[in-house]
N, CA and C of each residue as an Amber inpcrd file, in Angstrom:
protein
   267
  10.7610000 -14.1490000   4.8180000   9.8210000 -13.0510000   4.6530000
  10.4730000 -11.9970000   3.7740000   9.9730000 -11.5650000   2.9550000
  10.3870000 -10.4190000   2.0070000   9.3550000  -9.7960000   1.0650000
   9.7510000  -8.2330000   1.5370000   8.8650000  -7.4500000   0.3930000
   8.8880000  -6.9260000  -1.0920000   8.5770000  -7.3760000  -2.3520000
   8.5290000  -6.8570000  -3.4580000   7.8840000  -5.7810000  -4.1980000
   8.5150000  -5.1690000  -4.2370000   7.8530000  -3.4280000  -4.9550000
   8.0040000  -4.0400000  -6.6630000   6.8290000  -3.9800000  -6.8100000
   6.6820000  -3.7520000  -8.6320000   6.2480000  -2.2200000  -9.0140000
   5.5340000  -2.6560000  -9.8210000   5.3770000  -0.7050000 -10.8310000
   4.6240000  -0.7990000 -10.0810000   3.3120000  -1.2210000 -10.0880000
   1.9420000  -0.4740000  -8.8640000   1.2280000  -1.6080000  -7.9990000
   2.1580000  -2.1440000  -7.3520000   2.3300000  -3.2530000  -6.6270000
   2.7260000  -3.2650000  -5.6540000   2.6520000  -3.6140000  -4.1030000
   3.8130000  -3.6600000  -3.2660000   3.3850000  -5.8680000  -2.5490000
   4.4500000  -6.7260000  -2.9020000   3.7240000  -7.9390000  -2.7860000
   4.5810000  -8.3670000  -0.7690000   4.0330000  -8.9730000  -0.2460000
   4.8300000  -9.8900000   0.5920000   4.9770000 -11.0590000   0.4800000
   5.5180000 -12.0750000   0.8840000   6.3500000 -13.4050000   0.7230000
   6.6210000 -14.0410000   1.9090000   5.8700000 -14.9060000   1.8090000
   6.6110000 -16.2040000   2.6880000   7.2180000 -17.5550000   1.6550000
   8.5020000 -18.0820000   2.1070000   9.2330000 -19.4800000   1.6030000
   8.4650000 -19.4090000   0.2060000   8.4240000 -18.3960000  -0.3450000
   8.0010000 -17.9450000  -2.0300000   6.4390000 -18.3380000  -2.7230000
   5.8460000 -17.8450000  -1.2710000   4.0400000 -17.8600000  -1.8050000
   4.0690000 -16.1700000  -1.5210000   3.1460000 -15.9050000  -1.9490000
   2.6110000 -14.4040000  -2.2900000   1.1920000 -14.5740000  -1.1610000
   1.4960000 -14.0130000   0.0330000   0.4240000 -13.8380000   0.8020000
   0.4620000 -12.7320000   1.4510000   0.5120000 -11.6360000   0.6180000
  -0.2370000 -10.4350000   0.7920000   0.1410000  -9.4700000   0.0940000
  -0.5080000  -8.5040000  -0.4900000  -0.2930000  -7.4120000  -1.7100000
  -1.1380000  -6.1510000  -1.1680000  -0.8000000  -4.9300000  -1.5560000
  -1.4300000  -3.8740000  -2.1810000  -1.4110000  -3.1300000  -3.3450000
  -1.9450000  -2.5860000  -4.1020000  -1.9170000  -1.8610000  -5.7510000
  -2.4300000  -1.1850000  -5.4550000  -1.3580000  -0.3630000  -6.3000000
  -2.0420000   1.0800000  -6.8950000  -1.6390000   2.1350000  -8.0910000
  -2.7780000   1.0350000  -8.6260000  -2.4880000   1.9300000 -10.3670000
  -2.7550000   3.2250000 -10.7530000  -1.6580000   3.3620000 -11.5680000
  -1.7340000   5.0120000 -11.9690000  -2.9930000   5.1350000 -12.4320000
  -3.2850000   6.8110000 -11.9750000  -4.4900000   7.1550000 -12.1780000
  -4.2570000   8.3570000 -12.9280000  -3.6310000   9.1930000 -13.3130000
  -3.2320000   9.9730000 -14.7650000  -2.6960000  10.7670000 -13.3860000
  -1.6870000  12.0370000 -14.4240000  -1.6550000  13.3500000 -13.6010000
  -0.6390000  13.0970000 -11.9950000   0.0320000  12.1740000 -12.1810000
   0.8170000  12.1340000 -11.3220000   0.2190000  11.4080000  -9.9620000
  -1.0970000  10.6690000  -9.9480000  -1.9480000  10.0500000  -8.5460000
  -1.7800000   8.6130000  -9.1970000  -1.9560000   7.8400000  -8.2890000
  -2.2060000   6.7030000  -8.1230000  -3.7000000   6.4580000  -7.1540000
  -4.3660000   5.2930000  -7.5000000  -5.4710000   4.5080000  -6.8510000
  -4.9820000   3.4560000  -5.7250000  -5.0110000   3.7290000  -4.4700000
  -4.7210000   2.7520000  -3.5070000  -5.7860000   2.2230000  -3.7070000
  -5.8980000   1.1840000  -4.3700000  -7.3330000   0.2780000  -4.6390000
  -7.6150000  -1.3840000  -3.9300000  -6.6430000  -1.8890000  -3.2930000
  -6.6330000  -3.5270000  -3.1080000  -5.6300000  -3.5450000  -2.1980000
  -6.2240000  -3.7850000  -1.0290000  -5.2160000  -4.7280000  -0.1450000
  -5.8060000  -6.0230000   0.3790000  -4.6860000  -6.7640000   0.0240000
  -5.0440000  -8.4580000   0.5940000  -3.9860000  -8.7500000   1.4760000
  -4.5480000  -9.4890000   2.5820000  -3.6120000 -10.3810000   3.8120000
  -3.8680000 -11.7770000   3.5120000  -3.2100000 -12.5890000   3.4730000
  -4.0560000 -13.5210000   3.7040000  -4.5420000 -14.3950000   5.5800000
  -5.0360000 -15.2310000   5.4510000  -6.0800000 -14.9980000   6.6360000
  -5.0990000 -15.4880000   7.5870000  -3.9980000 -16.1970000   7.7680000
  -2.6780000 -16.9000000   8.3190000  -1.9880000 -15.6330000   8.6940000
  -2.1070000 -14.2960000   8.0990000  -1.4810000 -13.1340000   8.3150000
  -1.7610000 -12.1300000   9.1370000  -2.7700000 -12.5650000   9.4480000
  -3.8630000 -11.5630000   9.3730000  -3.1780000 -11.1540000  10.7760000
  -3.4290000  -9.7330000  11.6970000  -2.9590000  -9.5770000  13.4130000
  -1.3200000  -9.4130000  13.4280000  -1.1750000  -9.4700000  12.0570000
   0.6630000  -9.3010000  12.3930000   1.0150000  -8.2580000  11.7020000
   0.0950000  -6.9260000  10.9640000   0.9060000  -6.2690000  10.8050000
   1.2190000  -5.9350000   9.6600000   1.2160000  -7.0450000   8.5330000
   1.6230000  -6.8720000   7.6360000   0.7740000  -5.7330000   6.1900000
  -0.3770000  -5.5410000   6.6680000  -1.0400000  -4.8700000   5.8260000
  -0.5000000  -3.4280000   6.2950000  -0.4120000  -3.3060000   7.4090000
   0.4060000  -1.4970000   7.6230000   1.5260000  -1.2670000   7.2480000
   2.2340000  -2.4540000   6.9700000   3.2210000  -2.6350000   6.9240000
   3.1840000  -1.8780000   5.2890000   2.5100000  -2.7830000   4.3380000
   1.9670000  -2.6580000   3.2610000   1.7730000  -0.9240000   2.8610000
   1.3490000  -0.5740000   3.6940000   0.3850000   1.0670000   3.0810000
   1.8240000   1.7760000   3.7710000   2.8260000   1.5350000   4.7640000
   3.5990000   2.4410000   5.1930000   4.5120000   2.6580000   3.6370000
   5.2390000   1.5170000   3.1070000   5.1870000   1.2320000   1.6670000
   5.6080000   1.7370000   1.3630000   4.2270000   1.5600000   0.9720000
   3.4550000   2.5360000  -0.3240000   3.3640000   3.8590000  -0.3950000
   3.1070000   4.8600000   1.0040000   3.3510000   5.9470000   1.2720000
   4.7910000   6.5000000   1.2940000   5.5420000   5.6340000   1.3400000
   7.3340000   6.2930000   1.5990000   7.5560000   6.0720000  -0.1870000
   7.4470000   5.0730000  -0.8080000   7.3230000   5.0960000  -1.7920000
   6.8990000   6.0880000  -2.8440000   5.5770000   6.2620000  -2.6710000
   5.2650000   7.8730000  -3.0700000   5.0520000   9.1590000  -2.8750000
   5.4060000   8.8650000  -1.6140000   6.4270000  10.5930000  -1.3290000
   7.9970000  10.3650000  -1.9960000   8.7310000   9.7590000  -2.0710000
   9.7770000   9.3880000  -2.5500000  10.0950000   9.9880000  -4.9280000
   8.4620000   9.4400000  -4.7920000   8.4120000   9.4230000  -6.5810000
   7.9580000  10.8710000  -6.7270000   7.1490000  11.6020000  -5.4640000
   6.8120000  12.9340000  -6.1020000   5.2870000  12.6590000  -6.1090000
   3.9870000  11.2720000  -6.0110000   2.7660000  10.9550000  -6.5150000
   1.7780000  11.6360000  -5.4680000   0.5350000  11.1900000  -5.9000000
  -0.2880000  11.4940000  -4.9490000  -1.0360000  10.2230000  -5.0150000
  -1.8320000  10.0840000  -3.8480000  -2.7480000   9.1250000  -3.7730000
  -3.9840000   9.3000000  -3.2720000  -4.8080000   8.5360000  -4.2610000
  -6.2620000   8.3170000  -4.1450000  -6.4340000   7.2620000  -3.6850000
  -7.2520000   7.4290000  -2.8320000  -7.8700000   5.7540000  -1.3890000
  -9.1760000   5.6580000  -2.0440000  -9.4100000   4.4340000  -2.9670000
 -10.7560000   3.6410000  -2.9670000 -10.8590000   2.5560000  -2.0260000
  -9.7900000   2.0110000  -1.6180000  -9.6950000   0.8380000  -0.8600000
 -10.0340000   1.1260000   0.8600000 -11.0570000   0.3290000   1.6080000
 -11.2760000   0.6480000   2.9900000  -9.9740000   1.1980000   3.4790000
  -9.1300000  -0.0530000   3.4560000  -7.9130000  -0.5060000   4.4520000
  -7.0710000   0.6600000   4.4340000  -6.9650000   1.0290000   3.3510000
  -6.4320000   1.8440000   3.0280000  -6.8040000   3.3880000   3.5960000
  -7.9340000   4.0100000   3.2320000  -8.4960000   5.0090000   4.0020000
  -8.3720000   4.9470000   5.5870000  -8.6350000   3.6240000   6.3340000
  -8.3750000   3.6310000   7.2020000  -7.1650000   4.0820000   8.0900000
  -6.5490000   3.3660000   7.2580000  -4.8250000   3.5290000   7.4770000
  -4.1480000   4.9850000   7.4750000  -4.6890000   6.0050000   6.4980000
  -3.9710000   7.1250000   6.3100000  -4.6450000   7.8340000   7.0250000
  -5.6240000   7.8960000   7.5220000  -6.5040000   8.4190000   8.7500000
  -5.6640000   8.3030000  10.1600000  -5.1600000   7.4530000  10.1340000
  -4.3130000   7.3490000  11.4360000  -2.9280000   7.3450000  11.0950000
  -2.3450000   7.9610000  10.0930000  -1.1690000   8.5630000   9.9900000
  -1.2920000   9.6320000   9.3150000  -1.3260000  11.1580000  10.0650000
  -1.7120000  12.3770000   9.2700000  -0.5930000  12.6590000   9.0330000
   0.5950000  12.2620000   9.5450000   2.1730000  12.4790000   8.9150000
   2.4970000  12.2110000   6.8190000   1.0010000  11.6120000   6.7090000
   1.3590000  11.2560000   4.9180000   0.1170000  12.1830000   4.9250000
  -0.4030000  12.8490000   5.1170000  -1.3890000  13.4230000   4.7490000
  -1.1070000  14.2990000   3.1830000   0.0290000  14.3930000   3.0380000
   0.6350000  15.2890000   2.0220000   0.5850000  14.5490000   0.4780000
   0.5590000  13.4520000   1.0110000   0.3800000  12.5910000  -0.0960000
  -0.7560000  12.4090000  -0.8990000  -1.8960000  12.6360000  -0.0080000
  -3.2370000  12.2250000  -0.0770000  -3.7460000  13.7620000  -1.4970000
  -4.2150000  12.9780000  -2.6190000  -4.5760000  13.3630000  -3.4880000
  -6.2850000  14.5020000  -3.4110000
């Protein structure tokens, strides 16, 4: 199991398949678009998508960004952690 951070990417890994991602492409002005999260369906109940947005949030508090939630999962998610609220664009 292992997680890969690209530029606006965060991927997970099993024995080197890609089954599960979130993105979030720059959106000008220092924000990013939390736009796409995928689990796949073998994943699904374990976690790994919070896992995903916790991330992504330490990540860009880390860079200085802000973030914009088009994505459900996503909105969902930062709704129940008002500790990143600071992040939220």
């Amino acid at each position: 199991m292992s997680f890969e951070i690209e530029q606006n990417r965060i991927i997970y890994s099993e024995d080197g398949r890609k089954l599960a991602e979130v993105t979030f492409p720059d959106a000008g002005d220092g924000v990013v678009d939390v736009d796409h999260t995928f689990v796949d369906d073998e994943l699904r109940g374990r976690g790994i998508a919070a896992e995903l947005m916790e991330r992504v949030a330490s990540r860009l508090r880390e860079d200085g960004k802000k973030a914009r939630l088009s994505c459900s999962y996503a909105r969902g998610w930062f709704e129940k952690h008002p500790e990143y609220s600071d992040i939220i664009a």
